[in-house]
N, C-alpha and C positions, 0 to 999 in steps of 0.2 A: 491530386496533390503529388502524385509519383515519386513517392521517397526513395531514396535509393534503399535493396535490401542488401546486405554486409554477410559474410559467412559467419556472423550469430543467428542469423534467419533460420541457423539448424536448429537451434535452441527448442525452438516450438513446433517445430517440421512432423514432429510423432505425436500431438498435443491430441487429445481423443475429444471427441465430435460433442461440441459444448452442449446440445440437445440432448444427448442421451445421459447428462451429468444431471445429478439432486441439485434442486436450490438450498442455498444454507444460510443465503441474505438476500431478501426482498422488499426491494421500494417499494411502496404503494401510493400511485396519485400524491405523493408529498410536493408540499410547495411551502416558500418561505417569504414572510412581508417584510418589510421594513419599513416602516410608514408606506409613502408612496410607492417605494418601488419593489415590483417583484422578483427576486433572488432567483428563486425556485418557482417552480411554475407546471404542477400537474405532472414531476417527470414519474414514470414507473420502470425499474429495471432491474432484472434478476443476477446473482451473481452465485456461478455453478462452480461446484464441487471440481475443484483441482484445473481451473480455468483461472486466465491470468486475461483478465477485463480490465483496458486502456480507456481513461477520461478527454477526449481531447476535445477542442473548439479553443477560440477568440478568448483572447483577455477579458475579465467578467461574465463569462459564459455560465458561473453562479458552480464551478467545480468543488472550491475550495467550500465553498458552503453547503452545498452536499454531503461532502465526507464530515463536515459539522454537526453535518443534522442526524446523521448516521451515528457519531460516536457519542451523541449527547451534549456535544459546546453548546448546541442551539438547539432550542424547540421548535416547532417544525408550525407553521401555522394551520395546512393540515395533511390527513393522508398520515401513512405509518411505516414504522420500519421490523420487519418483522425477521429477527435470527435464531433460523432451527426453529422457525414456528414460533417463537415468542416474539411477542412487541417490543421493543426497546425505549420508548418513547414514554418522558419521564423518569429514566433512570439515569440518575448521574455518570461523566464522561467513568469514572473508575470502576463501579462496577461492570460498565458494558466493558469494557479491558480485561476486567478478569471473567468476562462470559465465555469470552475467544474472540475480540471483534478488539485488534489492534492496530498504531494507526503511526505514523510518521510525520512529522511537521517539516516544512523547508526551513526551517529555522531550528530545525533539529530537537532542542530542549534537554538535551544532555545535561547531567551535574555534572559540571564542567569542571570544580575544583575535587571531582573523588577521581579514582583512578579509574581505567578501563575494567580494571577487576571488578572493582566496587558500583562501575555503572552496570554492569550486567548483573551481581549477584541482585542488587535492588528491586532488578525485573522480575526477580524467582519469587518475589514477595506473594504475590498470589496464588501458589500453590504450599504456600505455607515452609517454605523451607527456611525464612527467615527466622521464623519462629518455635519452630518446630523442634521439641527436646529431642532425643536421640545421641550426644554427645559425639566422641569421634565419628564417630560412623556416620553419621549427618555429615558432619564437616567436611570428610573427607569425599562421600557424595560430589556435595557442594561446590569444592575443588576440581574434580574431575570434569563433571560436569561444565562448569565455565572455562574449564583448558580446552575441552571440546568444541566448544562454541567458537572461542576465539581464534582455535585454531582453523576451522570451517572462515571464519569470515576477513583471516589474513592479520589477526590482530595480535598473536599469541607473544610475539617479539616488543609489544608494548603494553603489555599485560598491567607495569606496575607505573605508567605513564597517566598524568592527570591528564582528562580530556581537552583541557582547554590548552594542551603541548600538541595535542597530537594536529597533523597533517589533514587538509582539508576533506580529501578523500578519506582518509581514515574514522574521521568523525561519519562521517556517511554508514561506512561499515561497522561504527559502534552502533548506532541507531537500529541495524537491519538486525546485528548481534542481541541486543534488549529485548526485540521482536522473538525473536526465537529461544532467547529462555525464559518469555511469557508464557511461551506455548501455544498463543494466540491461533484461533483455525482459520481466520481469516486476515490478512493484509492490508490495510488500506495507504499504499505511498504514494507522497506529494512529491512528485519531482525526483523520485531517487535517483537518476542516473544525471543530473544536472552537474555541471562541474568534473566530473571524473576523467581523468586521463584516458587515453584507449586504451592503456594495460587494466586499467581500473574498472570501466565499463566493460570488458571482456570479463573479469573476475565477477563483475556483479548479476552478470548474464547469468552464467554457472551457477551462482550459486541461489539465483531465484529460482531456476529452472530444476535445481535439486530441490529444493524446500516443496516446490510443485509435488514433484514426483514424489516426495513424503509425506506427502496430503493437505500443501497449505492451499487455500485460495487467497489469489491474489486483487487488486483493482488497485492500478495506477493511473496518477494524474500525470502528462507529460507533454509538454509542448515541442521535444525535439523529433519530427516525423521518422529519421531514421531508428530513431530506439522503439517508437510505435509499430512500426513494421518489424521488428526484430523481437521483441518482448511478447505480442501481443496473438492470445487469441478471438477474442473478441475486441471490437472498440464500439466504444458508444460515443456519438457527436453531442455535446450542449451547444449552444446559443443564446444568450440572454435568458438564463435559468431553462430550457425546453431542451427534452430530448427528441432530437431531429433526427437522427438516424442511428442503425448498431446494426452490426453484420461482420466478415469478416475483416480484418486488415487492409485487403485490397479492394472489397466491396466498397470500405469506407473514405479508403485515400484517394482511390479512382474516380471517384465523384465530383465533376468539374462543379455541381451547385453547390457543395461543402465547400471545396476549394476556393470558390470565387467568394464566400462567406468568411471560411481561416484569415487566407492573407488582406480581406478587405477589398475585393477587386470587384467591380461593379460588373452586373449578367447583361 
């Protein structure tokens, strides 16, 4: 596929050898029906402690429904999903969010009419800050805390901006913002770098690549090859629900039988 690689390629240049990382979310043999057709289909794939694991393959490659069956949209017809050694499977999409297994939509799902403030304090909800007595001292927490955030993911100068004013890219960086005052240990983004300006995707590089190095794991869905090469330390290939290959970046781009598979080009 020979994507071009970009001087973000540094991003993950020091990324430590995804073998010798814990797993902390494990497919097992999961597969997904739909009547006739099969979605999901047997795939198994580990996703390692402070490793940023890219989804790629062909349009219906059964990606999006993966990261479904993972966070609980869908139940899985069979095979399991196991985080930190627990099963997931059967607990609804919210509690697995507040386990640490957090998740992004390309349609984003922001509350579009609260402000950027108010979309991020929402996300604090599951470690009880919403609710939680303590009086000023809470709040002030609270405060801090979200100026922090905002200000990490560029947002801090629309703090009191309803989401559905703010800027396309912007909206991008509230989503990633929500994420991280979950506290969520794991990542799962649909498309995060889609649409972004290059100043934008250069910002967003950074600041995945820090949240790494703070201990998040990541797994991205992404169909643009230069960002897969740029983002990514492992990539796993789907095709009509099956995992066909995973290796490194360039193990998997360089594969003229992927390729002639991605763009549809007959072997």
């Amino acid at each position: 596929m020979n994507a071009p690689v970009t001087s973000a390629a540094s991003a993950h240049a020091n990324a430590p050898a995804s073998a010798t990382q814990p797993v902390l979310l494990e497919v097992r043999q999961l597969g997904k029906r739909f009547g006739g057709l099969q979605a999901v289909s047997d795939v198994s794939l580990s996703l390692r402690a402070g490793i940023v694991t890219t989804l790629i393959g062909p349009n219906g490659a059964g990606k999006t429904t993966l990261f479904n069956l993972i966070t609980g949209h869908l139940r899985p017809s069979t095979g399991d999903v196991l985080f930190q050694g627990r099963s997931l499977i059967g607990m609804e999409p919210w509690r697995i969010a507040r386990a640490g297994v957090g998740r992004t939509f390309q349609d984003l799902r922001l509350f579009t009419h609260m402000s950027v403030e108010e979309n991020v304090l929402t996300a604090m909800e599951q470690s009880a800050w919403l609710w939680q007595p303590g009086g000023g001292a809470t709040r002030r927490a609270r405060v801090a805390k979200v100026r922090e955030i905002l200000a990490a993911t560029h947002l801090a100068h629309v703090a009191g901006s309803r989401a559905i004013d703010l800027a396309y890219a912007e909206r991008k960086f509230l989503s990633i913002a929500r994420l991280i005052a979950s506290e969520a240990k794991i990542w799962l983004l649909d498309e995060p770098a889609s649409g972004l300006d290059p100043r934008s995707y250069e910002d967003f590089v950074a600041l995945l690549r820090g949240q790494v190095q703070g201990g998040v794991t990541v797994c991205i869905i992404e169909h643009n090859l230069d960002v897969v090469a740029n983002v990514s330390d492992r990539v796993a290939f789907l095709d009509q629900g099956r995992l066909l290959a995973e290796g490194t970046p360039r193990e998997v781009l360089d594969d003229a039988r992927l390729a002639s598979i991605y763009f549809g080009e007959t072997a």
